[in-house]
Every structure is written in C-alpha cells, then in structure tokens.
MISEDO-607344 format. One line per 10 residues: number of its first residue (from 1); their letters; for each residue x, y, z of N, C-alpha, C, O. Coordinates in steps of 0.2 Angstrom, whole numbers. Atoms other than C-alpha are relative to their C-alpha. Example, Ala and Ser with C-alpha at 12.3 -4.5 7.8 and 13.67 -1.06 7.14 Angstrom:
2
1 = as = 4,-6,0,62,-22,39,4,6,0,9,5,3  -4,-6,-1,68,-5,36,-4,5,3,-1,11,4
end
This chain:
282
1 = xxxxxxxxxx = 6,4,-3,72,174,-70,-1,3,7,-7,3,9  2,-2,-5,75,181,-54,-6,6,3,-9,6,8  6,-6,-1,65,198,-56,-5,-2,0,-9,3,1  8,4,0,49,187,-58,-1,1,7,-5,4,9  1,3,-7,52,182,-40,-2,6,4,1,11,2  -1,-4,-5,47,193,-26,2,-1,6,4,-6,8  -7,-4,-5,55,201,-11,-5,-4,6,-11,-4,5  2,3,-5,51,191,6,2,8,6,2,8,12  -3,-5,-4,57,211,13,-8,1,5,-8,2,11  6,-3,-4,37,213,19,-2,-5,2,-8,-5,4
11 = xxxxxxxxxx = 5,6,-2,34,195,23,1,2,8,6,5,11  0,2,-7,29,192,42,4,-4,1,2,-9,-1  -4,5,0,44,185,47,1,-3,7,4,-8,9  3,3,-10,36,183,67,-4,-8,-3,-4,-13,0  4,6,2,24,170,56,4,-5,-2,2,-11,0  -4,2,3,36,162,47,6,-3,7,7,-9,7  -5,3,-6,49,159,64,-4,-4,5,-1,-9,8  3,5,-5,34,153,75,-3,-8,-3,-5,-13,0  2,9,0,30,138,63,7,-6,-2,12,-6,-6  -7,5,-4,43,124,70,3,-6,-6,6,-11,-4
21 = xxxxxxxxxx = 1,1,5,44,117,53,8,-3,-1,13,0,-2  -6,4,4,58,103,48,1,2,-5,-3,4,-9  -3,-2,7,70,108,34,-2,-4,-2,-4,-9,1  -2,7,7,69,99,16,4,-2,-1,7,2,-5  -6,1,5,83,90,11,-4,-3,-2,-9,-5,-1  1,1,9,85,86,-7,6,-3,-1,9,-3,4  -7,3,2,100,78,-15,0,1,-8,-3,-1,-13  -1,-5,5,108,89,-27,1,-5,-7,0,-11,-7  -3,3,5,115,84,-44,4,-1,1,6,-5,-4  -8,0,-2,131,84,-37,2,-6,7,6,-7,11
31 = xxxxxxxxxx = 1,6,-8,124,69,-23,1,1,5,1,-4,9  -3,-1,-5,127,80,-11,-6,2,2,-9,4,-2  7,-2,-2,111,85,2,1,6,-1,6,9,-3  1,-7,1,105,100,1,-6,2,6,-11,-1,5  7,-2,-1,91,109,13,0,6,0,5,10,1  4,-7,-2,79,123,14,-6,1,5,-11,-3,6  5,-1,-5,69,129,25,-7,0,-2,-12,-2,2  9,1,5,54,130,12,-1,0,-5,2,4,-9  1,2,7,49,124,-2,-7,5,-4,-12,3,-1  8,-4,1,33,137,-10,-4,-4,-4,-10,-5,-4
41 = xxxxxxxxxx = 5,1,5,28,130,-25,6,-2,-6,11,1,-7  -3,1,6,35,121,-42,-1,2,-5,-7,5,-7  4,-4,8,34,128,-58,5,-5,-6,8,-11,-5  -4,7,9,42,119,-76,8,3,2,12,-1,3  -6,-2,0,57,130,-73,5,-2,4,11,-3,3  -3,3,-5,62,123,-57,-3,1,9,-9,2,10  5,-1,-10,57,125,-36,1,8,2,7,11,1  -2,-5,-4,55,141,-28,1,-3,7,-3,-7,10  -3,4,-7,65,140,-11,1,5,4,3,10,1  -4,-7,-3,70,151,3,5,-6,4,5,-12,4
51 = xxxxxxxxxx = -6,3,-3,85,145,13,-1,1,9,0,-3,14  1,-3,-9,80,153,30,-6,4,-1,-9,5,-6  6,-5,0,66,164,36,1,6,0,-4,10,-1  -2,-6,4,75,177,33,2,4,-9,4,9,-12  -4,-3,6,80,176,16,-4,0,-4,-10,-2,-3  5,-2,6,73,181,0,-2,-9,-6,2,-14,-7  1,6,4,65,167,-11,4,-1,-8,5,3,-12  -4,2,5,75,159,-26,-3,-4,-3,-8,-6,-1  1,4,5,73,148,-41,4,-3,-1,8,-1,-4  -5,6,3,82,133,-43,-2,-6,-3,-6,-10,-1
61 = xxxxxxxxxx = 2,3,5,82,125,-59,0,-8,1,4,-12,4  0,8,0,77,106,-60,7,-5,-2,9,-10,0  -9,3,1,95,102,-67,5,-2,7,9,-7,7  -1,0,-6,100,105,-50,-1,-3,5,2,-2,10  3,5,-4,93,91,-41,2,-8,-3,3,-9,-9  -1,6,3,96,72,-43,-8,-2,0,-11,-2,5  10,-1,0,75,70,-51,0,-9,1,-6,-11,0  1,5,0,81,51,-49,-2,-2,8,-4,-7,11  0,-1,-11,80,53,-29,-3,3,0,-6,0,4  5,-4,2,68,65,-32,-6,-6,2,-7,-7,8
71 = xxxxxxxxxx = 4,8,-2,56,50,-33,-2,-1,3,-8,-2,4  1,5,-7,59,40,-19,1,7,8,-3,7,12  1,-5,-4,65,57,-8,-7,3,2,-9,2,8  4,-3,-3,51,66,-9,-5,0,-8,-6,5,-12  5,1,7,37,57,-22,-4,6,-1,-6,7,-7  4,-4,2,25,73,-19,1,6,-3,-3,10,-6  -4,-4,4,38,85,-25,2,-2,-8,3,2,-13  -1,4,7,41,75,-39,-5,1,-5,-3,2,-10  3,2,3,24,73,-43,-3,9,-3,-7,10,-7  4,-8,-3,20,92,-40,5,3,-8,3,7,-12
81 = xxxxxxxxxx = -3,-2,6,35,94,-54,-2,-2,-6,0,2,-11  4,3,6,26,83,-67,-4,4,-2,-4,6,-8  6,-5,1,11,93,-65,4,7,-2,0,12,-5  -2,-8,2,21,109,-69,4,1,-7,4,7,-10  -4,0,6,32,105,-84,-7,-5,-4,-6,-4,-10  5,1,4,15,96,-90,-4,5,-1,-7,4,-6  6,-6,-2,3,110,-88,4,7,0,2,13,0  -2,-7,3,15,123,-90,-1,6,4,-1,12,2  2,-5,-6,11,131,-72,2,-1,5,2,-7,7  -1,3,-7,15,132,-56,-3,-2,5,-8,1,7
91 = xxxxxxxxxx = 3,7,-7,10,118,-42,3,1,7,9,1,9  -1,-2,-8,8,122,-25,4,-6,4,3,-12,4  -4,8,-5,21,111,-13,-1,1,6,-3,-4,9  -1,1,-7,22,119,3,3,-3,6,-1,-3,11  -3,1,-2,33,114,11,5,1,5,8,7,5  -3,-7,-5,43,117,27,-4,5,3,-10,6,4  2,-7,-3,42,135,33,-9,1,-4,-13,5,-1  5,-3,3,26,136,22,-7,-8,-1,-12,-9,-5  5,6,-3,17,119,29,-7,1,1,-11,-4,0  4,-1,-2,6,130,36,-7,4,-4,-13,3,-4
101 = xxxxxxxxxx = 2,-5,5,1,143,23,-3,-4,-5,1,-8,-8  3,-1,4,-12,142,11,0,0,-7,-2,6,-8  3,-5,7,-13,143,-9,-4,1,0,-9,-1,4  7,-1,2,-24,151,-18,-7,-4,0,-12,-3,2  6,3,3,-36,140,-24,0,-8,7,-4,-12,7  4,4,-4,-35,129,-6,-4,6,6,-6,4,11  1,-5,-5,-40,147,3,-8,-1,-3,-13,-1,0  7,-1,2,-56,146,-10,-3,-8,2,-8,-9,0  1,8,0,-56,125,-5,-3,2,8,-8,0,10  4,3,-7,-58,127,13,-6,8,2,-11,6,5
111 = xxxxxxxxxx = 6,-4,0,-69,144,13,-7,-4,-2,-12,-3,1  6,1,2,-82,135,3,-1,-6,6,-6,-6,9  0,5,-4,-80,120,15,-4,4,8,-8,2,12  3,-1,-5,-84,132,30,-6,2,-2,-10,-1,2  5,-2,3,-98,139,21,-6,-6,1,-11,-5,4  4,6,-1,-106,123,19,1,-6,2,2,-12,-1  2,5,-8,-105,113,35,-4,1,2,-5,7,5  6,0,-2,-119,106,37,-2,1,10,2,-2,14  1,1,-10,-125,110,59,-9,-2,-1,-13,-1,-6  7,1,-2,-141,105,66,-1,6,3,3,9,6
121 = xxxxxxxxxx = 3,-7,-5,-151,121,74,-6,0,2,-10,-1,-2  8,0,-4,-166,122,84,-3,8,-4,-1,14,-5  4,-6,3,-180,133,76,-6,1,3,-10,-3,5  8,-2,-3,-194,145,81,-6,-4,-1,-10,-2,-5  6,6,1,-209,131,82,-6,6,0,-7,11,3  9,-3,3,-226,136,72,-4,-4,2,-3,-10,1  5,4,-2,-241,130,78,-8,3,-3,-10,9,-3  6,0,5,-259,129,68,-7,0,6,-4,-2,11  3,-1,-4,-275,130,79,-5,-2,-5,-3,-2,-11  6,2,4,-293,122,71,-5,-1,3,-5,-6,8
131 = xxxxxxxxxx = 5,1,-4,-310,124,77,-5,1,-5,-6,5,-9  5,5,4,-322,111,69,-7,-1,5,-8,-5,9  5,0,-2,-340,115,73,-6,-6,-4,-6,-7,-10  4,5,2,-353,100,71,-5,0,3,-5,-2,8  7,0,-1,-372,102,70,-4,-4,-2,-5,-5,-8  6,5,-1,-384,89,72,-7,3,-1,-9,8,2  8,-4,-1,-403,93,68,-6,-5,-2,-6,-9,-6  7,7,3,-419,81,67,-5,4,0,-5,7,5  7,1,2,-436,85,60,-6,-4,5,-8,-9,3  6,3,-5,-450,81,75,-6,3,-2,-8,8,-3
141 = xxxxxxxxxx = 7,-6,2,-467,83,69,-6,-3,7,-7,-9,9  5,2,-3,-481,83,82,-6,-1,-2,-9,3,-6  4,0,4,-494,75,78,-7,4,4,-7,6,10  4,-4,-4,-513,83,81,-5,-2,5,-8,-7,5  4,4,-7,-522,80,98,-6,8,2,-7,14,1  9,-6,-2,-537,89,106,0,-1,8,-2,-6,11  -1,-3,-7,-532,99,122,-4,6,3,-5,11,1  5,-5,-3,-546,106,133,-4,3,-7,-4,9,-9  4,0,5,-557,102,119,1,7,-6,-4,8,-10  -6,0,5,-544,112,108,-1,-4,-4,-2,-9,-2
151 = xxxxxxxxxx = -3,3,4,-541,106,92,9,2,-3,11,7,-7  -8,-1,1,-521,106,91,2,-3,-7,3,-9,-9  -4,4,9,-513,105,70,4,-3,2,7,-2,7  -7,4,0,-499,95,67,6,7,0,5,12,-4  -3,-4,0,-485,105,71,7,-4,-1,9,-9,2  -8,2,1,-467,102,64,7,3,5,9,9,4  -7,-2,-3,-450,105,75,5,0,-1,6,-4,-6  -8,1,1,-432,106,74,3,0,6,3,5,9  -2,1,-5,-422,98,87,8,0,-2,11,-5,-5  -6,-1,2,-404,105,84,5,-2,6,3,-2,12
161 = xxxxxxxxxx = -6,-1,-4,-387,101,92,7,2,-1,8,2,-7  -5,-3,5,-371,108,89,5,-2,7,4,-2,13  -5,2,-4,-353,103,96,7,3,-4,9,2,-10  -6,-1,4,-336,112,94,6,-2,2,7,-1,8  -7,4,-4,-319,104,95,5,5,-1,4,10,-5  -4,-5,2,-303,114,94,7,-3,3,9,-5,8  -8,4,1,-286,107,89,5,5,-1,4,10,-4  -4,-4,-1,-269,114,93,5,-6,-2,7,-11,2  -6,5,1,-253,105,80,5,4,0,5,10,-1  -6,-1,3,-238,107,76,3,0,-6,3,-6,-9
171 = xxxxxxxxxx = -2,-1,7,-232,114,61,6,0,-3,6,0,-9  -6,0,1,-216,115,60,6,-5,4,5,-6,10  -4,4,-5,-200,103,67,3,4,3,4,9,1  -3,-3,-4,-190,107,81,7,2,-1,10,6,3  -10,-2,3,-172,108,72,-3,-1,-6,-8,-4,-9  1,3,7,-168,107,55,7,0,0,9,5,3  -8,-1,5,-149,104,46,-1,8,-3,-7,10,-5  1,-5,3,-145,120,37,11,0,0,15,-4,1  -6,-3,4,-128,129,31,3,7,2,-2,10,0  -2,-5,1,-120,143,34,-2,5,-5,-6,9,-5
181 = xxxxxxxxxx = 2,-2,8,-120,149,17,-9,1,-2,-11,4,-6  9,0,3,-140,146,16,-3,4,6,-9,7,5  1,-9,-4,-140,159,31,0,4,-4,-5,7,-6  -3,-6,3,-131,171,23,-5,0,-6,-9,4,-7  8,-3,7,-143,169,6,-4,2,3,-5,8,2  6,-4,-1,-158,172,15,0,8,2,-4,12,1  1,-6,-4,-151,187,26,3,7,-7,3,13,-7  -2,-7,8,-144,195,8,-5,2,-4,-5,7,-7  4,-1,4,-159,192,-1,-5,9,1,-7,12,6  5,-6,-3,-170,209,-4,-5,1,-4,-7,6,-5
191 = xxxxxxxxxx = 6,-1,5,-183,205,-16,-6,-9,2,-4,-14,2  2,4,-2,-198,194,-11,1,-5,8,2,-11,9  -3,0,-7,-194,195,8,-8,0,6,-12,4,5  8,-1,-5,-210,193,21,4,3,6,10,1,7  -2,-4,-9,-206,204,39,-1,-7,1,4,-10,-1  1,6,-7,-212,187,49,7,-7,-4,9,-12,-1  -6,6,0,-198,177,37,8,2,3,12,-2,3  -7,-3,-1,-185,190,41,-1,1,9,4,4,11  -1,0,-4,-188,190,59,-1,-9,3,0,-10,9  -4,9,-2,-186,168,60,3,3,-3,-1,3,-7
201 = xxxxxxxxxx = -5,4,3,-173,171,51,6,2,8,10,-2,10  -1,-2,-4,-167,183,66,-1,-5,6,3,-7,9  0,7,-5,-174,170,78,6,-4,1,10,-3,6  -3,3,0,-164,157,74,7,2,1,10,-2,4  -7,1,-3,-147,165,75,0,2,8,5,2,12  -1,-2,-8,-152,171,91,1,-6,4,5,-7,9  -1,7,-5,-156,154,98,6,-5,-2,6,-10,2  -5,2,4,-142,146,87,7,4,1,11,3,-4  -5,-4,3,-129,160,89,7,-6,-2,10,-4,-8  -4,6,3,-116,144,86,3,0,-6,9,-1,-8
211 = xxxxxxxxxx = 0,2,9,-120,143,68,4,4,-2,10,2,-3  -6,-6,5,-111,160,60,5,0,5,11,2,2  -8,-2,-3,-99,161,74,4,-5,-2,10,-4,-4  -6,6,3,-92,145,70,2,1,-8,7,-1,-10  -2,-2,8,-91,151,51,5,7,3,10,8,-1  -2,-5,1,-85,166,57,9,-2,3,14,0,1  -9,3,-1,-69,157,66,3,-3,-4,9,-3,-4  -2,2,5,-69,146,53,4,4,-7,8,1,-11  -2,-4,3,-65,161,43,7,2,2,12,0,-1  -5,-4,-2,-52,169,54,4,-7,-1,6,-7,-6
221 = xxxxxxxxxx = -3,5,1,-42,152,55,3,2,-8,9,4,-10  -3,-2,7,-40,155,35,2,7,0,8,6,-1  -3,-6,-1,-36,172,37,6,-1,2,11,-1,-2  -6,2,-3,-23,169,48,7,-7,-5,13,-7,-4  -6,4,4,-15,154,34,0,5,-6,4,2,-10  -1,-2,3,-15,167,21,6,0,-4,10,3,-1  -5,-2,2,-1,167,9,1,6,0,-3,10,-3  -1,-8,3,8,184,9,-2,1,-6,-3,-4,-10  3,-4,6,3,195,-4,6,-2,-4,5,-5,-9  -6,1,4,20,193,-12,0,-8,-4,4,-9,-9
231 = xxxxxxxxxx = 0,5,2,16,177,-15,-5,-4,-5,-6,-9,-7  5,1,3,1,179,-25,2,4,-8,7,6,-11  2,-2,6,-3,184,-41,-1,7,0,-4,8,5  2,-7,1,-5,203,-46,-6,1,-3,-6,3,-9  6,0,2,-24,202,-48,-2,2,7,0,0,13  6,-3,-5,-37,212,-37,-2,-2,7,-2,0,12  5,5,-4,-46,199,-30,5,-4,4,3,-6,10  -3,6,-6,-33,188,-22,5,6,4,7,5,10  -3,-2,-4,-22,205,-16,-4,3,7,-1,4,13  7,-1,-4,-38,209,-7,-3,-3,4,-8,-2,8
241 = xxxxxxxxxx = 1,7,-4,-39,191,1,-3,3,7,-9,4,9  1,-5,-3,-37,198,17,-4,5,6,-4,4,12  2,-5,0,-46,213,19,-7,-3,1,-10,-4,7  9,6,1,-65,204,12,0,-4,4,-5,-4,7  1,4,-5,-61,191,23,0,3,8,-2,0,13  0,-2,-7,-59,202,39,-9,3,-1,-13,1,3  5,-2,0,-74,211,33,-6,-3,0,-11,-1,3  3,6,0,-84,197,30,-1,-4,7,-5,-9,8  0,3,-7,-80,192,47,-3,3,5,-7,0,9  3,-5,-2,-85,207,54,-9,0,0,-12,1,5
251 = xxxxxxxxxx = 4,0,3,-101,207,44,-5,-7,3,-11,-8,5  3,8,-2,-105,187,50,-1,4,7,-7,7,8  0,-1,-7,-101,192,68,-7,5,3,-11,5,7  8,-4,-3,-116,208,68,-4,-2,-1,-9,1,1  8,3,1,-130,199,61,-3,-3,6,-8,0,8  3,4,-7,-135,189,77,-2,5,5,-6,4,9  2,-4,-5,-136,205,88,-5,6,-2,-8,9,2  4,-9,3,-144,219,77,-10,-5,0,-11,-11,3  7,0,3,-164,218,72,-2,0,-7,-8,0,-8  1,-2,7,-162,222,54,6,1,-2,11,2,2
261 = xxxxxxxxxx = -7,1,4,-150,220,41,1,5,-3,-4,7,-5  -1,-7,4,-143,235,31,0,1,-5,6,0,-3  -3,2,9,-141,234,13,7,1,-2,10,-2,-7  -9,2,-1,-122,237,17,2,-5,0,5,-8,-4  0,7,0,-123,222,25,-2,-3,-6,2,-6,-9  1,4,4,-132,214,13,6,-1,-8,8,-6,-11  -6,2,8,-120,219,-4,6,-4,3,10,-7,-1  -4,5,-1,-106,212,9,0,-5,1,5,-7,2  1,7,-1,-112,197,12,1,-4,-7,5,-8,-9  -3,-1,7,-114,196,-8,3,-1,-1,4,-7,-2
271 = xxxxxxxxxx = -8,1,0,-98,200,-10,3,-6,1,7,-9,-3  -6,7,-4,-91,186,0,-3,-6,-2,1,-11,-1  3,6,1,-103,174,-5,5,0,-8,8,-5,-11  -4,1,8,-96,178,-24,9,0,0,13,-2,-5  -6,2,-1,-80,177,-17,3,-5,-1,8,-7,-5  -5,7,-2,-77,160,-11,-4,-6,-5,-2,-12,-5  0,3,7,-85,154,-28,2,1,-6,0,-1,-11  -4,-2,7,-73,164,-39,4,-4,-3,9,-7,1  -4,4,3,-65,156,-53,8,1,3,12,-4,1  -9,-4,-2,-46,164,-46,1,-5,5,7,-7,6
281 = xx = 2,5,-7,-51,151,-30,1,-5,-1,3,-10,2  0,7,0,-54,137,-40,7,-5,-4,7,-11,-4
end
C-alpha cells in the first residue's frame, strides 16, 4: 500500500514549517492518544498522515484508531471517512500542517469564486445629441386694391417660421456591476468585435484598474495554497496547476496597460477561463 503513497522528498518544507498549525490527536485502538502533525485526506483504506514536517506521508488503516472516539473526537474526520468507504474515494481533511493548503476540487471552488465577484466600476459615459427643426408656415392672400390708379390682383403669400432645438442626453450609466470573468470573455473574444467596443473595453480597465488586479491577487493567494504536486493526481491538468495560474496572472496583470490584445493573450485567457471550469476542479 505504501508505494501508492508519495515521497514528501520535494515537498516545500519552508511552507509546511511556517504554518503554526496544532497537532491531531486521535485515540488509537489501543486507547492511547496518538498525534500528527497532518492529516491530508481519507480514503476507505484508512488516513493519510505525516508525523512531522519532515517526514514522509503514511497510511494508517482505520483499525487503528478507536472510530467510537472518532465521533465525538473529531466528528469531521469521521464524517470525511464515511464519505470514503461509501463512495470508494478519497475525501479531503486537511488538517494540521495542511490547514492551509488547498484540494483539488477547492482550488477550482475558490478560482471560479474570484472570477465571479461581482465589483462595481465606473464606465466611459456615451452621450446622444438631437436637433429637432420646427417650421411654421401660413397662407396670406392679399386681397386686390387699386394703387395710383393701378389695378393690383390678388396676390397669395407665405409667411414661414422655423425654430431649432438641440438636445444633449445621456446614454449610458455611470457604473455598472460586472465580473471579472465577463472581462476576460469580452477581451478573448475575436469574432464579431467593433474597434470602439475594444477600446471601452480598454477604458474601463484603465479607469477601473482594481477590477483584474483584484482577480489577479486573488489568483496568486491560490497559487500560493496549492497542494504540492505530489499530492495530486498524475493527470496534466492539475500537474500543471501552478504554472497556468502564474501565466494567467501574468496575462490579467498586462491587459490594463497595453492598447491591444494579442491573440497569445487571448488563447490564454481561454485557456484559463477552461480551466477553472474543468471537470478535474469540480
């Protein structure tokens, strides 16, 4: 059972010392306490555990514990082992040393979360102009008279007036709510794009820069709780956590200063937007 487990040899053992993290104790089968420094995750078989921050993670089988103290000890432990011997997989604990750090599927919980927090932001105000001409006209007929023994005809006139007004509203409001994420769609999009909607779209973060930086630190905070790779799954997408998330941060951080977006950028922003709604997240 143990070769399943991986080696804590490459884990950041500076990350793991600076979080101040209370042992677990547990109370063995033998009634006697027992602690660890961290608890990672349940699985049907039994707890994965390190003992210190130095040492390698282990498996100890649910036999090994009193599961009737278990309970009252530490009910979310308990429940976390229900879900694994029912479902046949392993349930995130975290615990102790790993209080801090991330599973998978809460790294894809709080990404969509920064994504879509909603902010208020002030936007490029449009304004409409309207100039309404109004013309008046009357029919004068003169009738006929006899000037300096002149015979004068009747003669018809037209007495016109004309008046123009001109109106100046507002078309658009001064803020609107928006997203992060409904940033990032408009600035990815490259099909059915107007120049004057891609430079509001640049507006806005100019006058707003707030909006993506706050996602962008929102990012790095998750970055920073990553679970080591070791503790992940041998799949692509989550070895690669990491990386897409630095680049993606990168990617948020120059849109506010450039004029134009690249199409690099755009397949990464893509990218990241398909990330933090991948099934492996959820």
């Amino acid at each position: 059972m143990l070769n399943r487990l991986v080696s804590l040899s490459a884990l950041s053992l500076s990350l793991l010392t600076m979080l101040q993290a209370e042992a677990v104790k547990l109370t063995g089968a033998n009634g006697r306490s027992v602690e660890f420094a961290g608890i990672w995750e349940a699985r049907p078989e039994g707890l994965i555990v390190v003992t210190s921050a130095e040492s390698s993670p282990v498996i100890v089988a649910w036999d090994k514990f009193d599961l009737t103290k278990l309970k009252t000890e530490q009910p979310a432990l308990e429940a976390a082992r229900q879900r694994a011997v029912f479902l046949r997989s392993a349930q995130p604990v975290n615990l102790g040393l790993f209080a801090e750090i991330l599973t998978a599927t809460q790294v894809g919980s709080e990404i969509r979360r920064v994504l879509d927090e909603p902010s208020t932001v002030k936007v490029p105000v449009a304004f409409r102009t309207t100039t309404e001409t109004t013309v008046q006209a009357q029919v004068v007929t003169i009738y006929p008279t006899v000037w300096d023994g002149l015979f004068i005809p009747p003669v018809t006139a037209v007495n016109q007036r004309s008046k123009t007004e001109t109106e100046t509203r507002q078309i658009t409001p001064d803020e609107i709510t928006t997203t992060p994420r409904r940033v990032l769609q408009q600035f990815a999009r490259t099909t059915d794009v107007l120049q004057s909607d891609r430079r509001a779209l640049f507006e806005l973060n100019k006058v707003n820069p707030q909006l993506l930086e706050a996602a962008a630190q929102g990012l790095e905070r998750i970055r920073a709780s990553l679970p080591p790779k070791q503790f992940l799954a041998n799949d692509p997408t989550l070895q690669t956590l990491a990386q897409r998330l630095t680049e993606a941060i990168q990617t948020i951080r120059d849109l506010p200063t450039g004029q134009t977006v690249s199409r690099a950028q755009q397949d990464r922003i893509r990218d990241f937007l398909t990330l933090a709604d991948h099934p492996i997240l959820r």
